[in-house]
C-alpha positions in Angstrom: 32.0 -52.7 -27.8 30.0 -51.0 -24.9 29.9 -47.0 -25.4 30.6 -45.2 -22.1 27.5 -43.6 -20.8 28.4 -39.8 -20.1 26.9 -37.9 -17.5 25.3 -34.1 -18.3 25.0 -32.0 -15.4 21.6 -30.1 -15.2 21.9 -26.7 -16.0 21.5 -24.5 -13.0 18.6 -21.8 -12.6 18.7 -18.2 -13.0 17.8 -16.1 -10.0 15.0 -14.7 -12.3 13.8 -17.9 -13.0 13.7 -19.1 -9.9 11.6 -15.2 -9.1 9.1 -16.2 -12.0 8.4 -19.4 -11.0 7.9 -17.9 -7.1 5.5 -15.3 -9.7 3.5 -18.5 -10.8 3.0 -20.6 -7.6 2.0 -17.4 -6.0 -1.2 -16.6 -8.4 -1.9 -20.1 -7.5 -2.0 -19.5 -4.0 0.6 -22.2 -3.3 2.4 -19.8 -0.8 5.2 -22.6 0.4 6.1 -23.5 -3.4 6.9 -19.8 -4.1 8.2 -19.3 -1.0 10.4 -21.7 -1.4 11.2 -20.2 -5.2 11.6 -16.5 -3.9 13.8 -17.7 -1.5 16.1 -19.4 -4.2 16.6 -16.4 -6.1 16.9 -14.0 -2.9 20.2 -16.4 -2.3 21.5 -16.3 -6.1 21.2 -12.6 -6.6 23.0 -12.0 -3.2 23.7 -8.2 -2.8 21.9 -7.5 -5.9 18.4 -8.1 -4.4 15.3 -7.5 -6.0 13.3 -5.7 -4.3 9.7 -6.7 -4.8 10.7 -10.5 -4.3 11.7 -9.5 -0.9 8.4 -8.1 -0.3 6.4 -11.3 -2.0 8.9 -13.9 0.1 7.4 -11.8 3.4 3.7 -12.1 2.0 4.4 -16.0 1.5 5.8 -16.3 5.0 3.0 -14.4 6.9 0.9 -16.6 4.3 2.5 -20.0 6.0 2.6 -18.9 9.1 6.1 -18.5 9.4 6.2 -15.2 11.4 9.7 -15.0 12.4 11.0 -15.1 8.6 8.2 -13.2 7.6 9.6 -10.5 10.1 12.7 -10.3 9.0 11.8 -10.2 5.6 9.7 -7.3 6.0 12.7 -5.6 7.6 15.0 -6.5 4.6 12.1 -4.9 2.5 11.9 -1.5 4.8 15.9 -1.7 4.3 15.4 -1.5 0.2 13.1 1.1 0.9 10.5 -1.0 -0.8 6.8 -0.5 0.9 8.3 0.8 3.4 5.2 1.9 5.1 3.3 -1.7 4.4 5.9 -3.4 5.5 6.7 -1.2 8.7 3.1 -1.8 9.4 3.5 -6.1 8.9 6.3 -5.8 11.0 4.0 -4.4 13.7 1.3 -6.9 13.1 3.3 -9.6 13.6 4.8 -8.9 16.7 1.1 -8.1 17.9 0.4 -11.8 16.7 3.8 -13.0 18.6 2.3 -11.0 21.7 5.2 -8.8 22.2 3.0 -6.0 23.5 5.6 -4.0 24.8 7.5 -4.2 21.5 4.7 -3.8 19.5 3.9 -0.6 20.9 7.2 0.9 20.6 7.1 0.0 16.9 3.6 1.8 16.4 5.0 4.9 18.6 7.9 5.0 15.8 6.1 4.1 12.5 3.4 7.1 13.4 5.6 9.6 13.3 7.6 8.7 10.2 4.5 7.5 8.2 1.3 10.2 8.3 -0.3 9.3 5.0 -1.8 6.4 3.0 -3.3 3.0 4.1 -0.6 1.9 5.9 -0.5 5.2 8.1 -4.2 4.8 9.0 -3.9 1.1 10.3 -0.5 1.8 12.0 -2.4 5.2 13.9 -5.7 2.8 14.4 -3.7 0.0 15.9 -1.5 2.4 18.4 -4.6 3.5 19.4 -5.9 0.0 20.4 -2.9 -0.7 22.4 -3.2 2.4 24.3 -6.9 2.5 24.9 -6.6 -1.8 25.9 -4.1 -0.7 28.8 -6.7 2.1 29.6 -9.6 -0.6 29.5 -8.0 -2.8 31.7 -7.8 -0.6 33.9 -11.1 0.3 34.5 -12.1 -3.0 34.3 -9.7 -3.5 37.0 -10.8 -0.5 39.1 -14.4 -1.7 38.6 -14.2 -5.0 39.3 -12.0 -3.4 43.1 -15.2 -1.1 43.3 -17.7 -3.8 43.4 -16.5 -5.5 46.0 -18.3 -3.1 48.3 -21.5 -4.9 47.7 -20.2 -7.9 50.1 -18.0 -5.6 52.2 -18.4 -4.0 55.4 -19.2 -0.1 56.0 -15.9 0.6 57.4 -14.4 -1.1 54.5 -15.9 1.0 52.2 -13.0 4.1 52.4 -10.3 1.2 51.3 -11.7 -0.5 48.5 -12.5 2.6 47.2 -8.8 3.9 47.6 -7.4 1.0 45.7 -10.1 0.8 43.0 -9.1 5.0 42.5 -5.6 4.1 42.2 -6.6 1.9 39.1 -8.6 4.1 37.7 -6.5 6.8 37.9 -3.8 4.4 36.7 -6.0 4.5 33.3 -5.8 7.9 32.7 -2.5 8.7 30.9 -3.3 5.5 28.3 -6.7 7.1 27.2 -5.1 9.9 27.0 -2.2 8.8 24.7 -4.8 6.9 22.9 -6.7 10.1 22.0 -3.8 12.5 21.2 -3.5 10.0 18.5 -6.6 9.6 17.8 -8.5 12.6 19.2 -12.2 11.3 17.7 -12.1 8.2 18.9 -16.1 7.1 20.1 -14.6 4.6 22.1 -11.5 6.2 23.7 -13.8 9.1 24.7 -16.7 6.8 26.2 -13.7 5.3 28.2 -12.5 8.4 29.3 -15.7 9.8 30.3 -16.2 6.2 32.2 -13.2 6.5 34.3 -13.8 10.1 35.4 -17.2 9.1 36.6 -15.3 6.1 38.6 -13.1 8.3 40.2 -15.5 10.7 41.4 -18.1 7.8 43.0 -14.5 6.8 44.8 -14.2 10.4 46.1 -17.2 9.9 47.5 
C-alpha cells in the first residue's frame, strides 16, 4: 500500500539571519549577494529597523552601482540618526555622480553648517568648495577665452570684447568668494581670485 508523500514547508528566515548572511557576503566582497541579504531583513524587521544594516545595504548599493537605492538608503540611515555625517556626506557624493550640480550644492551648503567636525565634515567643506571655485573657474576660463579674441579683432573692436569678457570675469567673483569663506586657505581659490582681478583690470584698460 503506497504511503502518502507529505510535504514540509521550509522554515522561513529570521531577519537576523538574513542580516548575518548580508555580514558574510560582504567580507567577501560579494556586494549584490549581501545586498540582496540586507535587503531581506530590512523588509522582515519592518519598523523595527536596524540601523547599521541600513547603513551596509547603502555601502552595497553605491558598491553595485545602484545610486538611486543607495541614496535613499543613506537617507533612511541619516533618518535613524546612524552616521549621520557619512551618510549626509554619500548622499552628496552621489548626486555629484548623478550630475545634479545645483542639488548637490544645496546639499553641501546644508550639511556644512550642521556637521563642523570629523572626516565627514572635512570632505563635505572640501567638496562645497570645489563646486564654488568650478563655477568661479569657468568663469575665467570663459572671460579668457572672450579676451583673446582680440588677437584676430579689429582696434575698434577692442572696447567690446573687452566689455563682455569683464562681465565674465566679474561674473566669477561672488563664487571664489563663497569658495574661500568656506575655505579661506584655499592655494587654489586664492590663485583664482588673484587671476580674475588681474583680468578685470587688463579689461579696464
Amino acid at each position: 500500500m503506497a504511503m502518502p508523500i507529505v510535504g514540509f514547508a521550509q522554515e522561513e528566515k529570521s531577519a537576523d539571519v538574513y542580516k548575518n548572511e548580508g555580514n558574510a557576503a560582504y567580507r567577501e566582497k560579494k556586494f549584490d549577494v549581501a545586498l540582496a541579504s540586507y535587503e531581506k531583513a530590512i523588509e522582515l524587521w519592518g519598523e523595527e529597523l536596524d540601523a547599521a544594516t541600513v547603513y551596509n545595504a547603502a555601502m552595497c548599493a553605491e558598491k553595485v552601482k545602484d545610486l538611486d537605492k543607495a541614496k535613499t538608503l543613506y537617507e533612511k540611515s541619516i533618518s535613524l540618526d546612524y552616521k549621520a555625517d557619512i551618510s549626509t556626506y554619500k548622499v552628496t557624493s552621489i548626486l555629484g555622480k548623478q550630475k545634479k550640480v545645483e542639488e548637490q550644492r544645496a546639499a553641501l551648503e546644508a550639511a556644512v553648517t550642521k556637521y563642523t567636525e570629523g572626516k565627514a565634515a572635512a570632505f563635505i567643506k572640501k567638496d562645497l568648495t570645489k563646486s564654488y571655485r568650478d563655477e568661479a573657474f569657468a568663469a575665467y576660463n570663459a572671460g579668457a577665452k572672450k579676451l583673446a579674441e582680440c588677437q584676430t579683432a579689429k582696434p575698434e573692436d577692442y572696447a567690446a570684447i573687452k566689455g563682455e569678457a569683464k562681465k565674465m570675469f566679474v561674473e566669477g567673483q561672488p563664487w571664489i568668494e563663497k569658495a574661500l569663506s568656506v575655505s579661506p586657505a584655499d592655494e587654489q581659490c586664492l590663485k583664482i581670485k588673484q587671476s580674475i582681478e588681474e583680468m578685470i583690470a587688463e579689461c579696464n584698460k
